[in-house]
Backbone as numpy.savetxt, mean C-alpha at the origin, in Angstrom:
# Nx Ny Nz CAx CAy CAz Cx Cy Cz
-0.25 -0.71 17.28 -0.36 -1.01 18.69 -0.18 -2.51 18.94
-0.79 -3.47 18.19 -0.59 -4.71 18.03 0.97 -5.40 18.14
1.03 -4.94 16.80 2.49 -5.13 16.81 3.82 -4.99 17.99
3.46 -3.87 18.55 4.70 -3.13 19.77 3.66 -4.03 20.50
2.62 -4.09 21.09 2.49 -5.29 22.14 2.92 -6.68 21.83
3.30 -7.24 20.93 3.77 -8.84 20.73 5.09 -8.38 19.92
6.15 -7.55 20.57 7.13 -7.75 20.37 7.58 -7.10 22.40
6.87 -6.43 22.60 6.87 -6.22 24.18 7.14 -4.65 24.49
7.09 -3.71 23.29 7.70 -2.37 23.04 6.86 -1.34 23.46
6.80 -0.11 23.65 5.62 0.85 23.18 5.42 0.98 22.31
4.29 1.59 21.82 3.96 2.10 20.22 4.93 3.10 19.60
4.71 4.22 20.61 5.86 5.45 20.39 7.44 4.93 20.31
7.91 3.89 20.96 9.29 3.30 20.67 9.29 2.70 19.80
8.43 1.80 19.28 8.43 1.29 17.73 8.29 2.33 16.83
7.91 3.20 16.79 7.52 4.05 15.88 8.55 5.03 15.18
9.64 5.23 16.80 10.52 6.20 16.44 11.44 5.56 16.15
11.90 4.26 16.45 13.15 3.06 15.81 12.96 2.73 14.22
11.31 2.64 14.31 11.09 2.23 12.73 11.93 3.35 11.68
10.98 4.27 12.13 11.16 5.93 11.31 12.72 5.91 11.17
13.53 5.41 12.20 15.10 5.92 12.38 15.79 4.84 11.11
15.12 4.00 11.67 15.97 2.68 10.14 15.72 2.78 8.97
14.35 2.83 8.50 13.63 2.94 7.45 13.43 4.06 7.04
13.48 5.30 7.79 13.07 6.55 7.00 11.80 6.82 6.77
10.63 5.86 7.16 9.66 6.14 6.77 8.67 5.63 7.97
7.43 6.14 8.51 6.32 5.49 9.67 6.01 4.43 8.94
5.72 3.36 10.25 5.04 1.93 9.66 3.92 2.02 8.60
3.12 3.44 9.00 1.68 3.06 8.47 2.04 3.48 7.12
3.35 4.63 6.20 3.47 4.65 5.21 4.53 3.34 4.25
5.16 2.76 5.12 5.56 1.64 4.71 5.05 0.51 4.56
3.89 0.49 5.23 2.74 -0.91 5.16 1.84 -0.48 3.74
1.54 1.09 3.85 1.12 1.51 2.26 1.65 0.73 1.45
2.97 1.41 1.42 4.02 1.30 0.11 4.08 -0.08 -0.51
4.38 -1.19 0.85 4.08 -2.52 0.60 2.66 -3.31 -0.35
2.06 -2.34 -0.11 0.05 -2.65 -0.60 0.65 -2.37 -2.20
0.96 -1.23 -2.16 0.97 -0.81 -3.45 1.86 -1.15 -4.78
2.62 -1.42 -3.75 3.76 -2.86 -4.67 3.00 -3.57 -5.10
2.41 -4.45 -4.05 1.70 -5.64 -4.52 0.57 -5.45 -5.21
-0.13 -4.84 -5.44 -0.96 -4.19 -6.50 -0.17 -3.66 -7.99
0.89 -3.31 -7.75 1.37 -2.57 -9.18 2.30 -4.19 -9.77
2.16 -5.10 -9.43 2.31 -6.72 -9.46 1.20 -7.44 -10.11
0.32 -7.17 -9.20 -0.84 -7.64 -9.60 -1.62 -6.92 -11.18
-1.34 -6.28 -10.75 -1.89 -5.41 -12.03 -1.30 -5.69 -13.35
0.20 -5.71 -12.98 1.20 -6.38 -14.19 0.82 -7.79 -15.17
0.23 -8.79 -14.20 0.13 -9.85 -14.35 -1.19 -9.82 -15.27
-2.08 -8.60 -15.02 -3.61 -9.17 -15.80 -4.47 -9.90 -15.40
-4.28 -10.18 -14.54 -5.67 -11.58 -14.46 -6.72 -10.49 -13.69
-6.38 -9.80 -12.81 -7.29 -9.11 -12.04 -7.75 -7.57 -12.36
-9.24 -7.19 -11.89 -9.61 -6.05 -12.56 -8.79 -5.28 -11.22
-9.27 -3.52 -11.64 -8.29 -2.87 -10.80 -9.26 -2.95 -9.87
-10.32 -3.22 -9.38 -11.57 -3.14 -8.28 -11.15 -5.03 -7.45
-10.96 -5.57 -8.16 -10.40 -6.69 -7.20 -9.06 -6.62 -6.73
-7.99 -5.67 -7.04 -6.91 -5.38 -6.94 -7.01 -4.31 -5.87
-7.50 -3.81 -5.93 -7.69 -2.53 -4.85 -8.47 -3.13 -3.27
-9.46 -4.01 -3.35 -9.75 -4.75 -2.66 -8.99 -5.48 -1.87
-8.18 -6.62 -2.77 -7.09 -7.24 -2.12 -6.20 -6.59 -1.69
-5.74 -5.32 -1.60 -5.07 -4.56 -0.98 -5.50 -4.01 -0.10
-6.71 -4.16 0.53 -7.68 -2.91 1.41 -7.70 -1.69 1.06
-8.26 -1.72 -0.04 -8.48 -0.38 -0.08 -10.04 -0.24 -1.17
-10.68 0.75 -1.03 -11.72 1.31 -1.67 -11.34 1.19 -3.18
-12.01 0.89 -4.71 -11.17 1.54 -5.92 -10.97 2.33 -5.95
-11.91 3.76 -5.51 -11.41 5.02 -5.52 -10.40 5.77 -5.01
-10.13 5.33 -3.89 -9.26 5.48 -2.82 -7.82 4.73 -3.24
-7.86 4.10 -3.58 -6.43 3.50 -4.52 -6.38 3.66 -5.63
-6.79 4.39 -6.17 -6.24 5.15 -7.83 -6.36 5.93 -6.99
-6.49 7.04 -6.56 -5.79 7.91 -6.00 -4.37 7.89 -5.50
-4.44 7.04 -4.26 -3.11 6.52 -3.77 -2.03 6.28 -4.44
-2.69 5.57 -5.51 -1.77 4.73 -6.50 -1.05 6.12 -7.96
-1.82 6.53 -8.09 -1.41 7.95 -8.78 -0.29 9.21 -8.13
-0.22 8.79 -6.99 0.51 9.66 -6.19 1.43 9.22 -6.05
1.34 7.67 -6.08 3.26 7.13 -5.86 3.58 7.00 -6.89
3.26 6.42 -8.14 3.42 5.85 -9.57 3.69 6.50 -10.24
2.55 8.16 -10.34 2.43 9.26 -11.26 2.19 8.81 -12.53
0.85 7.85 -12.55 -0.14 7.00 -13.42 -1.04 6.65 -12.90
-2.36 6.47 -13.32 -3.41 6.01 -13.19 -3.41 4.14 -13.17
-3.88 3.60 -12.01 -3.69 1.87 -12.48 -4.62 1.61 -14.17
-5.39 2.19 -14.54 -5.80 1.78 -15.93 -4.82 1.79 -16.98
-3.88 2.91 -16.75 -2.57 2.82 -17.84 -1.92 0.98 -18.10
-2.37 0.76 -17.26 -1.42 -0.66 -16.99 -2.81 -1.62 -17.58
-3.57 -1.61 -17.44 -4.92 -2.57 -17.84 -5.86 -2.11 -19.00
-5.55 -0.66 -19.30 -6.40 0.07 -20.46 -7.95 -0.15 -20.22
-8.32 -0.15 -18.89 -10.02 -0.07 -18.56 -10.16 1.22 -17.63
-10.90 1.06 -17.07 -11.39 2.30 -16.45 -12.09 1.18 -15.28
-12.25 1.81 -13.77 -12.48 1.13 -12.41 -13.66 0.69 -12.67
């Protein structure tokens, strides 16, 4: 809603232009974006998967989930700990 107000749009017209270019709703492309940057972060090591999931907004539980569904891996595969 934010967004389509400071560009001057409706919500529903942003929504259906987005979907038309991208193929995908904002709110699963703003995911997808999180989860990049987490499967980055994760790469790198420095961070546990509970500060990683955090910095992404999300719950730990709630992102190993998430994150298992796009990846088709658990984020521990990548860190060898457990949340």
């Amino acid at each position: 809603d934010e967004l389509a107000r400071q560009i001057g749009m409706s919500t529903s017209r942003l929504t259906a232009g987005f979907r038309r270019l991208f193929a995908m709703s904002v709110v699963t492309f703003i995911q997808e974006q999180r989860l990049a940057h987490a499967l980055a972060e994760l790469r790198e090591g420095r961070s546990s998967i509970a500060q990683v999931a955090f910095k992404v907004g999300y719950s730990p539980a709630y992102f190993s989930t998430l994150f298992r569904r796009k990846f088709g891996y658990q984020p521990s595969a990548l860190t060898g700990k457990q949340r």
